[in-house]
ROVEXTI-750380 format. One record per atom (N, C-alpha, C, O): residue in one letter; y, x, z; residue number from 1. Coordinates in steps of 0.05 Angstrom, whole numbers, plus 5000, padded with zeros to 4 digits. Each point is the difference from the previous one (the first is absolute). Example, Ala and Ser with C-alpha at 12.3 -4.5 7.8 and 13.67 -1.06 7.14 Angstrom:
<site><vexmar>a</vexmar><y>4886</y><x>5264</x><z>5156</z><mardren>1</mardren></site>
<site><vexmar>a</vexmar><y>5024</y><x>4982</x><z>5000</z><mardren>1</mardren></site>
<site><vexmar>a</vexmar><y>5024</y><x>5018</x><z>5000</z><mardren>1</mardren></site>
<site><vexmar>a</vexmar><y>5000</y><x>5021</x><z>5013</z><mardren>1</mardren></site>
<site><vexmar>s</vexmar><y>5021</y><x>4972</x><z>4973</z><mardren>2</mardren></site>
<site><vexmar>s</vexmar><y>5024</y><x>5016</x><z>5001</z><mardren>2</mardren></site>
<site><vexmar>s</vexmar><y>5022</y><x>4985</x><z>5014</z><mardren>2</mardren></site>
<site><vexmar>s</vexmar><y>5022</y><x>5010</x><z>5004</z><mardren>2</mardren></site>
# end
This chain:
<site><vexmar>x</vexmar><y>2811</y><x>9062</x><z>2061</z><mardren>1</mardren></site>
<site><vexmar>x</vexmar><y>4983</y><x>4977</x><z>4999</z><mardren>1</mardren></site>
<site><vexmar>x</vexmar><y>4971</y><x>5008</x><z>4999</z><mardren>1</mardren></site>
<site><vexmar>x</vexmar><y>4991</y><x>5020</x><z>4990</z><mardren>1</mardren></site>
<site><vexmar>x</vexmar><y>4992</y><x>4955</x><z>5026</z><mardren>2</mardren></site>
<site><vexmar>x</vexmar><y>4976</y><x>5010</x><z>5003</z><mardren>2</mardren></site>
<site><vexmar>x</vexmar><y>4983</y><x>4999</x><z>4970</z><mardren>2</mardren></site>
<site><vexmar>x</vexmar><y>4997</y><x>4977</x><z>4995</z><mardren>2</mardren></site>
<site><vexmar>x</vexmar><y>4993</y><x>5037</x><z>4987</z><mardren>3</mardren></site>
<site><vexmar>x</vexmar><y>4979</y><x>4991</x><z>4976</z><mardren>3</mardren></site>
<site><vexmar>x</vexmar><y>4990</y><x>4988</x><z>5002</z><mardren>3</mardren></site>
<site><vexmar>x</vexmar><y>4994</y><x>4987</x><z>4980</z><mardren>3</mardren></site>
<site><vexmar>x</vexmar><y>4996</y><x>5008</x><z>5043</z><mardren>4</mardren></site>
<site><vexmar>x</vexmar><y>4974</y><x>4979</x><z>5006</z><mardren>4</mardren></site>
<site><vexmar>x</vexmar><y>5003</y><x>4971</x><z>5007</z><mardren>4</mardren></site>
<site><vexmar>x</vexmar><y>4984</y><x>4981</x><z>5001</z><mardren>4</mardren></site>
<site><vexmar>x</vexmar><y>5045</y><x>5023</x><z>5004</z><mardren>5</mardren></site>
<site><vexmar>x</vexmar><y>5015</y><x>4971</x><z>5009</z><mardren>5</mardren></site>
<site><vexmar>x</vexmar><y>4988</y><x>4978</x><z>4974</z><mardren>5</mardren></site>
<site><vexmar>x</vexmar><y>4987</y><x>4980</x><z>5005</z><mardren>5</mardren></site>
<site><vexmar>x</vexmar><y>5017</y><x>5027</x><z>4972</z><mardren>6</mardren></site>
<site><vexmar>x</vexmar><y>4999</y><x>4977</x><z>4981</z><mardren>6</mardren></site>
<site><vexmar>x</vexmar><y>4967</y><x>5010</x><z>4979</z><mardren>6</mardren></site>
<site><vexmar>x</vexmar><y>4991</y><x>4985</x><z>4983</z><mardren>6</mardren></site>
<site><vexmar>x</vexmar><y>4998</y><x>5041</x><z>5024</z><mardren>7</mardren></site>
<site><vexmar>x</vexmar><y>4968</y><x>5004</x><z>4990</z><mardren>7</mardren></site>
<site><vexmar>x</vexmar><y>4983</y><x>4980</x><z>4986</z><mardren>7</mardren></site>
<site><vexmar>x</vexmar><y>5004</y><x>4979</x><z>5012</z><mardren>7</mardren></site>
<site><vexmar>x</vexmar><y>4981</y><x>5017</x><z>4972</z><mardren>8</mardren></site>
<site><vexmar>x</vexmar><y>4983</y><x>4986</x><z>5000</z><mardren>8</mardren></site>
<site><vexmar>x</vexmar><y>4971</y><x>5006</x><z>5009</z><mardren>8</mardren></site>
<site><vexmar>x</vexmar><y>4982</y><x>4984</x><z>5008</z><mardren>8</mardren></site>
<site><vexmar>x</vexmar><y>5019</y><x>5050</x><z>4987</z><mardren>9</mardren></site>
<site><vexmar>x</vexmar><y>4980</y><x>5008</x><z>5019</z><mardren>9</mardren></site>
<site><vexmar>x</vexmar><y>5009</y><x>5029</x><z>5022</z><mardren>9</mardren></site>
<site><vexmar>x</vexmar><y>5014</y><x>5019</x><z>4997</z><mardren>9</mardren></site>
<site><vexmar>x</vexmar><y>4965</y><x>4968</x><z>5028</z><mardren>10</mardren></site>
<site><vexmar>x</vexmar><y>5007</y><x>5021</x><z>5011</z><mardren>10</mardren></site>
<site><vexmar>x</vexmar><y>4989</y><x>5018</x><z>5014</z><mardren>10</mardren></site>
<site><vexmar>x</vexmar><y>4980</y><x>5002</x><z>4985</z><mardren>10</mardren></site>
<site><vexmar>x</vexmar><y>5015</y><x>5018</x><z>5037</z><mardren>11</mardren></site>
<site><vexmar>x</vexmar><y>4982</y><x>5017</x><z>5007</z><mardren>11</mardren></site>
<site><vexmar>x</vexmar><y>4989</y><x>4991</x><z>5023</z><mardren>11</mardren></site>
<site><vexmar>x</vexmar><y>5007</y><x>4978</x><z>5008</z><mardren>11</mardren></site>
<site><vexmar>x</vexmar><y>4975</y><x>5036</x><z>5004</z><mardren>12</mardren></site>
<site><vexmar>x</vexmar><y>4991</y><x>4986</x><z>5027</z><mardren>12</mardren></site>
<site><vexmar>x</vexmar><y>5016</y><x>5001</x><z>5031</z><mardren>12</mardren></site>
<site><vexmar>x</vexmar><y>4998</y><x>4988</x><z>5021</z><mardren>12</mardren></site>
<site><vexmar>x</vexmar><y>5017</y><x>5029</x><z>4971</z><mardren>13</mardren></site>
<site><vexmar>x</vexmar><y>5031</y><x>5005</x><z>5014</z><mardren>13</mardren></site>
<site><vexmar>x</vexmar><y>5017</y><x>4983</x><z>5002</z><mardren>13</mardren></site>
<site><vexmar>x</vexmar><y>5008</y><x>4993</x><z>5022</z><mardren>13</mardren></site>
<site><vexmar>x</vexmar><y>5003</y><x>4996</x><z>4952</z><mardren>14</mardren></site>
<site><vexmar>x</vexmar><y>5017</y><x>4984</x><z>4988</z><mardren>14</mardren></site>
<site><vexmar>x</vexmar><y>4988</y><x>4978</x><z>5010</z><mardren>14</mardren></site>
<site><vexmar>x</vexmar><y>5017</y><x>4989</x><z>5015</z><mardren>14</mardren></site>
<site><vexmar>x</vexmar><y>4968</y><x>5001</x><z>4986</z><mardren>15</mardren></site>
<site><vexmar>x</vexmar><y>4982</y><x>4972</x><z>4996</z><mardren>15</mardren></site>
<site><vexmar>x</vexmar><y>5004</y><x>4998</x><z>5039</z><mardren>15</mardren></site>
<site><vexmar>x</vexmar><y>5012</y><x>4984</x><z>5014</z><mardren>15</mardren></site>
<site><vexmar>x</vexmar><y>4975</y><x>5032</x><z>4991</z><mardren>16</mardren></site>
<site><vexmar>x</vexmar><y>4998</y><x>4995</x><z>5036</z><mardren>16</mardren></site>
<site><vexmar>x</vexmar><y>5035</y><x>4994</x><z>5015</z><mardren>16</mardren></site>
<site><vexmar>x</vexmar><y>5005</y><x>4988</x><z>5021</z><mardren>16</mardren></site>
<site><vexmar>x</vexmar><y>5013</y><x>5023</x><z>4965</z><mardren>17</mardren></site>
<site><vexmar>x</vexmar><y>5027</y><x>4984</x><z>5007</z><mardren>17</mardren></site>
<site><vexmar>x</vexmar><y>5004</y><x>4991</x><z>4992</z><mardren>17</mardren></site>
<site><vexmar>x</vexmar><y>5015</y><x>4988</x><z>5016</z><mardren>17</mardren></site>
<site><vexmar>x</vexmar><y>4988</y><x>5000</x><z>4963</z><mardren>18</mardren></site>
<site><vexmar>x</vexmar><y>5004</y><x>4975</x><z>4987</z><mardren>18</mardren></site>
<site><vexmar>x</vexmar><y>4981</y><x>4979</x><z>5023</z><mardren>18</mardren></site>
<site><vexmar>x</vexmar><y>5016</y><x>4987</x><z>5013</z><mardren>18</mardren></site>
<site><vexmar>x</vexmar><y>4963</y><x>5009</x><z>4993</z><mardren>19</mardren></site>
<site><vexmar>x</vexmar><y>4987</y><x>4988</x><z>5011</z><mardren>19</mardren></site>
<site><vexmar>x</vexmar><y>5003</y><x>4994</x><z>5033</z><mardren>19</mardren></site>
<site><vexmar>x</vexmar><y>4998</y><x>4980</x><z>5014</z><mardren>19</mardren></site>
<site><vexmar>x</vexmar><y>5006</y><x>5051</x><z>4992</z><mardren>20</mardren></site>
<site><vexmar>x</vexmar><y>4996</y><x>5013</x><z>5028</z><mardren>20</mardren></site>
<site><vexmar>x</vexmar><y>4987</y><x>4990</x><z>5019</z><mardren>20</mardren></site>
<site><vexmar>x</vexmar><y>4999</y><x>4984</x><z>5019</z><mardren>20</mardren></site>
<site><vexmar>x</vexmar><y>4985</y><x>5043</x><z>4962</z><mardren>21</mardren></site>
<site><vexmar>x</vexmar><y>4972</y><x>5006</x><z>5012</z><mardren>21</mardren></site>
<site><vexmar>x</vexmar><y>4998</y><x>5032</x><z>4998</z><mardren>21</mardren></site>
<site><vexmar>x</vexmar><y>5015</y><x>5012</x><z>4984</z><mardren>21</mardren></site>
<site><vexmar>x</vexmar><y>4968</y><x>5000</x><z>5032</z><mardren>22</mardren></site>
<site><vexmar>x</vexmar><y>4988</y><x>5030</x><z>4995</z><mardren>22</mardren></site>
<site><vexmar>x</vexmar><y>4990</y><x>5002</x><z>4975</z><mardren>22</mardren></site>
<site><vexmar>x</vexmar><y>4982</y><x>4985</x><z>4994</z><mardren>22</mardren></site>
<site><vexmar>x</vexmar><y>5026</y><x>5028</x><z>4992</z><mardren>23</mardren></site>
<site><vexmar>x</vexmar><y>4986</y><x>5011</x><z>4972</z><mardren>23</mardren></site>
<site><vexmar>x</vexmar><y>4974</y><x>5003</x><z>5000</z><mardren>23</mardren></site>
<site><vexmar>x</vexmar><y>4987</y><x>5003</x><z>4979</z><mardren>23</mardren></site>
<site><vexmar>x</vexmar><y>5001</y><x>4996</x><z>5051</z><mardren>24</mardren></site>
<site><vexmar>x</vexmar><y>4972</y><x>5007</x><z>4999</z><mardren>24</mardren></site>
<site><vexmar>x</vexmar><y>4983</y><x>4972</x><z>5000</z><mardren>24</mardren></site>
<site><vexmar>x</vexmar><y>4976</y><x>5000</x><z>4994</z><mardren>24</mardren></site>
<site><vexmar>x</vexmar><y>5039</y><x>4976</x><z>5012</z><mardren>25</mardren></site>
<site><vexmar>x</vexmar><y>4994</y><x>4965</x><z>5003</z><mardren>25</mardren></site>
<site><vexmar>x</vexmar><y>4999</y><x>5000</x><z>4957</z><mardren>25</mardren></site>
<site><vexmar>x</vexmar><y>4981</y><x>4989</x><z>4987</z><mardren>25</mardren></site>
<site><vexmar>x</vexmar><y>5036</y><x>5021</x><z>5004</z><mardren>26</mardren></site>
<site><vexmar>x</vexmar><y>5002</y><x>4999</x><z>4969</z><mardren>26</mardren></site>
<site><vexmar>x</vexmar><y>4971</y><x>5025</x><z>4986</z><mardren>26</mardren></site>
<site><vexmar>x</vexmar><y>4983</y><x>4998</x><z>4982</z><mardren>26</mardren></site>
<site><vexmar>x</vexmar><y>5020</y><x>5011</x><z>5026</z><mardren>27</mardren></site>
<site><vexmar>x</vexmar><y>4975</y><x>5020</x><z>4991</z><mardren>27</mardren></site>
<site><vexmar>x</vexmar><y>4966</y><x>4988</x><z>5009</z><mardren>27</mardren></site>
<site><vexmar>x</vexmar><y>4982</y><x>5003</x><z>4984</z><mardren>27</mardren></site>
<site><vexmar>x</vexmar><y>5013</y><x>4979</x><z>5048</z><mardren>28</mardren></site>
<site><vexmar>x</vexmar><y>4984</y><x>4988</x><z>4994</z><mardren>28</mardren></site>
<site><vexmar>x</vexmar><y>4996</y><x>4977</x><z>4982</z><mardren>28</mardren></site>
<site><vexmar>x</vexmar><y>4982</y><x>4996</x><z>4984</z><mardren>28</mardren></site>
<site><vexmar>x</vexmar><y>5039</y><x>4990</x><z>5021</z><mardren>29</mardren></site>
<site><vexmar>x</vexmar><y>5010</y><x>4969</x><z>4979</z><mardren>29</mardren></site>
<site><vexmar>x</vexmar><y>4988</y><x>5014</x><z>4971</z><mardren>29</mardren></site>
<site><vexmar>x</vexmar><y>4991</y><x>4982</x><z>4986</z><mardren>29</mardren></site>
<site><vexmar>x</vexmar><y>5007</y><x>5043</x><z>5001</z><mardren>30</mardren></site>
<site><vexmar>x</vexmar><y>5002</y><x>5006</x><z>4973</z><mardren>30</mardren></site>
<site><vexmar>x</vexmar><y>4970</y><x>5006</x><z>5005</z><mardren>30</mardren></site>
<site><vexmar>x</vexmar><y>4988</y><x>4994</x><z>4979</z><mardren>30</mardren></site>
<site><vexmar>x</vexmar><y>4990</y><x>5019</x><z>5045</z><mardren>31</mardren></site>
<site><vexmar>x</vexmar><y>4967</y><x>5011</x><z>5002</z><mardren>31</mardren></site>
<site><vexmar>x</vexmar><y>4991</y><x>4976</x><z>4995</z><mardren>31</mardren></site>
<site><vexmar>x</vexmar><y>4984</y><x>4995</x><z>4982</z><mardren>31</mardren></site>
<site><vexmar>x</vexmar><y>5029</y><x>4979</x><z>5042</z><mardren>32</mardren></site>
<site><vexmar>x</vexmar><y>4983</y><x>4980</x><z>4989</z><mardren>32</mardren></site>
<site><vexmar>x</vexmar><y>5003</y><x>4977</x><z>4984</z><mardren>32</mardren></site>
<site><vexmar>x</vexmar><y>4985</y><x>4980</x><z>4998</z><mardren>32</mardren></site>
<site><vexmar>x</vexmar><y>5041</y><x>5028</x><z>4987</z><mardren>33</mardren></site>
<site><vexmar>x</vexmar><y>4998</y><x>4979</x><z>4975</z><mardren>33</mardren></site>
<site><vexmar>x</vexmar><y>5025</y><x>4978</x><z>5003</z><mardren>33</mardren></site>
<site><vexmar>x</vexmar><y>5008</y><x>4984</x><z>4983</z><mardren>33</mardren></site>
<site><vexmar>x</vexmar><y>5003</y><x>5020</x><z>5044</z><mardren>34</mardren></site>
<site><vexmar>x</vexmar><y>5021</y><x>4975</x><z>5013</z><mardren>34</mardren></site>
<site><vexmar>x</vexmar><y>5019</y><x>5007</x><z>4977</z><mardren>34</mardren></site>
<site><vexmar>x</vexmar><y>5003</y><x>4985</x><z>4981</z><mardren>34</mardren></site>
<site><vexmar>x</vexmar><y>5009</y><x>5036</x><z>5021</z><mardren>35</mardren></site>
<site><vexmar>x</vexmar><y>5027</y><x>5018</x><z>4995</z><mardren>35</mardren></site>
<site><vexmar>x</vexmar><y>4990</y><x>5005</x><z>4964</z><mardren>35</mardren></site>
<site><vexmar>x</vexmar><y>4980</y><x>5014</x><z>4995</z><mardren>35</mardren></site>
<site><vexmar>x</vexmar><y>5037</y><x>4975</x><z>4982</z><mardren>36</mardren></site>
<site><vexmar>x</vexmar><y>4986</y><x>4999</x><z>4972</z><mardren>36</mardren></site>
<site><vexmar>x</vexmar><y>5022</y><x>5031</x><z>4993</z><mardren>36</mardren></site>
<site><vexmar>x</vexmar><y>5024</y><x>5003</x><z>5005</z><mardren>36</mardren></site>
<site><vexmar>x</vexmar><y>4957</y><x>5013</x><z>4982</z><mardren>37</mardren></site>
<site><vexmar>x</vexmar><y>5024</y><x>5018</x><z>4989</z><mardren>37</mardren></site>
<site><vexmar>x</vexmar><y>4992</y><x>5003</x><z>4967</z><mardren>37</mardren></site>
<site><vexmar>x</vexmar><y>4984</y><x>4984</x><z>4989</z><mardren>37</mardren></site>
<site><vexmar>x</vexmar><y>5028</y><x>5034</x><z>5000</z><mardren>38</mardren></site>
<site><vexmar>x</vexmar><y>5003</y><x>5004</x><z>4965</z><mardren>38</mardren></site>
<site><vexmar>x</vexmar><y>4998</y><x>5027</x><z>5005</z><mardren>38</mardren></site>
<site><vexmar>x</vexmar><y>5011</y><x>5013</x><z>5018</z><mardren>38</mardren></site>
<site><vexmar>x</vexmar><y>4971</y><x>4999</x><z>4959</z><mardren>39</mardren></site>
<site><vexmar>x</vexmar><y>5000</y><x>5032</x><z>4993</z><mardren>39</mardren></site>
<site><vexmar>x</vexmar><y>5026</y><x>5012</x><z>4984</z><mardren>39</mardren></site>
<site><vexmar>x</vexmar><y>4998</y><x>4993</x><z>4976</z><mardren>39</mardren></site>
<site><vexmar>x</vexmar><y>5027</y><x>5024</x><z>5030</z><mardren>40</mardren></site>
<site><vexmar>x</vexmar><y>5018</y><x>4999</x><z>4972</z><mardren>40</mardren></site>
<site><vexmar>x</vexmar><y>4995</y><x>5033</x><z>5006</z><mardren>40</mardren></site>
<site><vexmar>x</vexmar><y>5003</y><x>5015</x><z>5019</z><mardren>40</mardren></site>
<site><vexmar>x</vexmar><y>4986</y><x>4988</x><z>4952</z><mardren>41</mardren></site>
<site><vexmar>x</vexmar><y>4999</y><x>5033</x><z>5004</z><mardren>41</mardren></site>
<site><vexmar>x</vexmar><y>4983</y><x>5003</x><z>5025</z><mardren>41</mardren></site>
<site><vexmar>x</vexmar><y>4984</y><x>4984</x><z>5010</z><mardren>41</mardren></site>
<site><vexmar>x</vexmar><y>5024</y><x>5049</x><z>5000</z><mardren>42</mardren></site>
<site><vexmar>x</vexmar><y>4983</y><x>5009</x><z>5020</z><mardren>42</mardren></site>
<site><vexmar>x</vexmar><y>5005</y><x>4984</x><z>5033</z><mardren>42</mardren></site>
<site><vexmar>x</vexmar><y>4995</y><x>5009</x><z>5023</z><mardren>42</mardren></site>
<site><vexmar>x</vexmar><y>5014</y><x>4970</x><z>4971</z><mardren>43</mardren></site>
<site><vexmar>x</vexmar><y>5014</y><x>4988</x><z>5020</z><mardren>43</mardren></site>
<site><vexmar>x</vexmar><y>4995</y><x>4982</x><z>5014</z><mardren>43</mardren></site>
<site><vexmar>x</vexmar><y>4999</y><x>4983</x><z>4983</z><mardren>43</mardren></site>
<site><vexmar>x</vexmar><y>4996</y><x>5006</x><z>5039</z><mardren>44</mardren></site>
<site><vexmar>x</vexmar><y>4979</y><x>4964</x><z>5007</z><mardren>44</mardren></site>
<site><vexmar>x</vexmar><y>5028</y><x>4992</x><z>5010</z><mardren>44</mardren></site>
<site><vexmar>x</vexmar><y>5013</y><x>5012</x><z>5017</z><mardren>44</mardren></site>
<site><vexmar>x</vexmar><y>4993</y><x>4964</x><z>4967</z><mardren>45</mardren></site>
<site><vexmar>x</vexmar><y>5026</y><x>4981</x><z>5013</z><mardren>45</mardren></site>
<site><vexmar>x</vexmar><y>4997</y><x>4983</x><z>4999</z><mardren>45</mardren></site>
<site><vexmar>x</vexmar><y>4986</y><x>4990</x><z>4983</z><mardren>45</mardren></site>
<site><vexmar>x</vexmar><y>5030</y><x>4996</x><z>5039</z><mardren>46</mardren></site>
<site><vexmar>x</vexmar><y>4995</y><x>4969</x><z>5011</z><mardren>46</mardren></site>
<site><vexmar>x</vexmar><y>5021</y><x>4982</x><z>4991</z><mardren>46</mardren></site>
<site><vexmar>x</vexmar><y>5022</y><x>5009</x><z>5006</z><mardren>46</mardren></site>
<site><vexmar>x</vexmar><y>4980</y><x>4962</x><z>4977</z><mardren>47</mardren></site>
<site><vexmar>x</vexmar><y>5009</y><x>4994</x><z>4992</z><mardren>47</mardren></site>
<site><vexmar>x</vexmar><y>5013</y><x>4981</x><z>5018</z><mardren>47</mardren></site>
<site><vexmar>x</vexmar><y>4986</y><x>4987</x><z>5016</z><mardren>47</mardren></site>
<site><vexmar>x</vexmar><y>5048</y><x>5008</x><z>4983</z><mardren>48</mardren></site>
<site><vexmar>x</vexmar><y>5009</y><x>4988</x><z>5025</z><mardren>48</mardren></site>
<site><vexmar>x</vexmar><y>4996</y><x>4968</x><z>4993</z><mardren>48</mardren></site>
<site><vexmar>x</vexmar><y>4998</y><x>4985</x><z>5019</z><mardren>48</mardren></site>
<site><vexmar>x</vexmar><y>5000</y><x>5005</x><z>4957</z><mardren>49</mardren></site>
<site><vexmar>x</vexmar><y>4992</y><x>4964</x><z>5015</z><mardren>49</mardren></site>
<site><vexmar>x</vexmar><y>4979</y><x>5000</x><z>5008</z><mardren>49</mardren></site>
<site><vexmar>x</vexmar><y>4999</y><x>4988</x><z>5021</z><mardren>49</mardren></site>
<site><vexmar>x</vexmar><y>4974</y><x>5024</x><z>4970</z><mardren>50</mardren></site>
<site><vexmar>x</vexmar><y>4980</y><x>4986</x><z>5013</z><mardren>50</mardren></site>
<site><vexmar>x</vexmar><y>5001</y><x>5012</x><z>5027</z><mardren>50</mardren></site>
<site><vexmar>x</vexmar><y>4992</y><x>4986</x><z>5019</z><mardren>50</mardren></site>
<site><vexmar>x</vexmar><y>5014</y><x>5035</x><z>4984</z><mardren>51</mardren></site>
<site><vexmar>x</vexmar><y>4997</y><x>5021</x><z>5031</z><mardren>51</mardren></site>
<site><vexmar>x</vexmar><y>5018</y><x>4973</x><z>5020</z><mardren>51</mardren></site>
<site><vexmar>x</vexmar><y>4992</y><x>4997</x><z>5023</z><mardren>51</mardren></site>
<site><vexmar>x</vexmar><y>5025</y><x>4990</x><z>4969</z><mardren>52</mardren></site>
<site><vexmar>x</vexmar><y>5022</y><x>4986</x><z>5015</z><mardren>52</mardren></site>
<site><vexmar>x</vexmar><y>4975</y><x>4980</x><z>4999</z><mardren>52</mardren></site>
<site><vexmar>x</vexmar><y>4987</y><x>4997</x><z>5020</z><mardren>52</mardren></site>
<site><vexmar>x</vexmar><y>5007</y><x>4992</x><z>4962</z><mardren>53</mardren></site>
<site><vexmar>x</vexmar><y>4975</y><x>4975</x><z>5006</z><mardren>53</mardren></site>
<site><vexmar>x</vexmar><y>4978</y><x>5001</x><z>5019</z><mardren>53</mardren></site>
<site><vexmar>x</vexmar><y>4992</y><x>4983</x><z>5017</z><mardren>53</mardren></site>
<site><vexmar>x</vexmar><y>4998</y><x>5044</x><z>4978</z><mardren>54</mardren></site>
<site><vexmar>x</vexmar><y>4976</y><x>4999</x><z>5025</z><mardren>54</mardren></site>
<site><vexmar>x</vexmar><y>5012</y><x>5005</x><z>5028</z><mardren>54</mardren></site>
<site><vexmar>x</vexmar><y>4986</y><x>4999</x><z>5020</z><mardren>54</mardren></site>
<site><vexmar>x</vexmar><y>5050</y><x>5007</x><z>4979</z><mardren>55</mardren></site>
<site><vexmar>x</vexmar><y>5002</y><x>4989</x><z>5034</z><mardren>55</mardren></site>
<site><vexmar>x</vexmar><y>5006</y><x>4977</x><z>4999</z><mardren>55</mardren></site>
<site><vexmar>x</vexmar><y>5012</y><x>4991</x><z>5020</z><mardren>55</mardren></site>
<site><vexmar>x</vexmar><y>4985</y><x>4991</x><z>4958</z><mardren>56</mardren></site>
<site><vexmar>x</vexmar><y>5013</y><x>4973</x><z>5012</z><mardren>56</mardren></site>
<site><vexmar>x</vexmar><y>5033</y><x>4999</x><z>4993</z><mardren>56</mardren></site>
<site><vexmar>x</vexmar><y>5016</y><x>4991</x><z>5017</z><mardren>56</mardren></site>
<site><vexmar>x</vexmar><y>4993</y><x>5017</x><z>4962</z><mardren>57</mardren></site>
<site><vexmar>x</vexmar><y>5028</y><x>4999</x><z>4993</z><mardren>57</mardren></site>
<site><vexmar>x</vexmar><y>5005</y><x>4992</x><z>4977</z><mardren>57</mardren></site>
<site><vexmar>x</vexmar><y>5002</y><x>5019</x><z>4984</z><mardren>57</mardren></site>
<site><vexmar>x</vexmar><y>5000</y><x>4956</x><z>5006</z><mardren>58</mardren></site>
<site><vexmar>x</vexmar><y>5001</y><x>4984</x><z>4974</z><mardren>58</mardren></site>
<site><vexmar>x</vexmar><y>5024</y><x>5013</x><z>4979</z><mardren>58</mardren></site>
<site><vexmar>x</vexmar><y>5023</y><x>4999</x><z>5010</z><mardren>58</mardren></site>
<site><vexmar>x</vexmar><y>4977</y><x>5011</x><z>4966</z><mardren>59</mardren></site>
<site><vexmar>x</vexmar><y>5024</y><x>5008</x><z>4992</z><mardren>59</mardren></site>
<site><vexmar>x</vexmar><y>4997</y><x>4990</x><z>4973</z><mardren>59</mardren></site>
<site><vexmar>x</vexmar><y>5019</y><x>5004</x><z>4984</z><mardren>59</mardren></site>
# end
């Protein structure tokens, strides 16, 4: 099973299939502010409701 299937946060990897999109559409979304992420540790992750909100996916 995927880990990421049920995440609450996830990477910029993770986040671009969930979405599907290029990881690189999620990495600008995060330069200019679209894409909201959280610091945990040495880590920048993207949290999946709001990441699902800014495409427009009500959850």
């Amino acid at each position: 099973m995927n880990k990421s299937a049920n995440s609450l946060a996830l990477t910029m990897k993770d986040a671009a299939k969930l979405v599907g999109v290029d990881y690189r559409t999620i990495k600008l979304g995060i330069e200019s502010g679209t894409v909201p992420t959280v610091q945990l540790g040495p880590r920048r992750m993207i949290p999946r409701v709001p990441l699902l909100r800014a495409f427009g996916v009500e959850v």
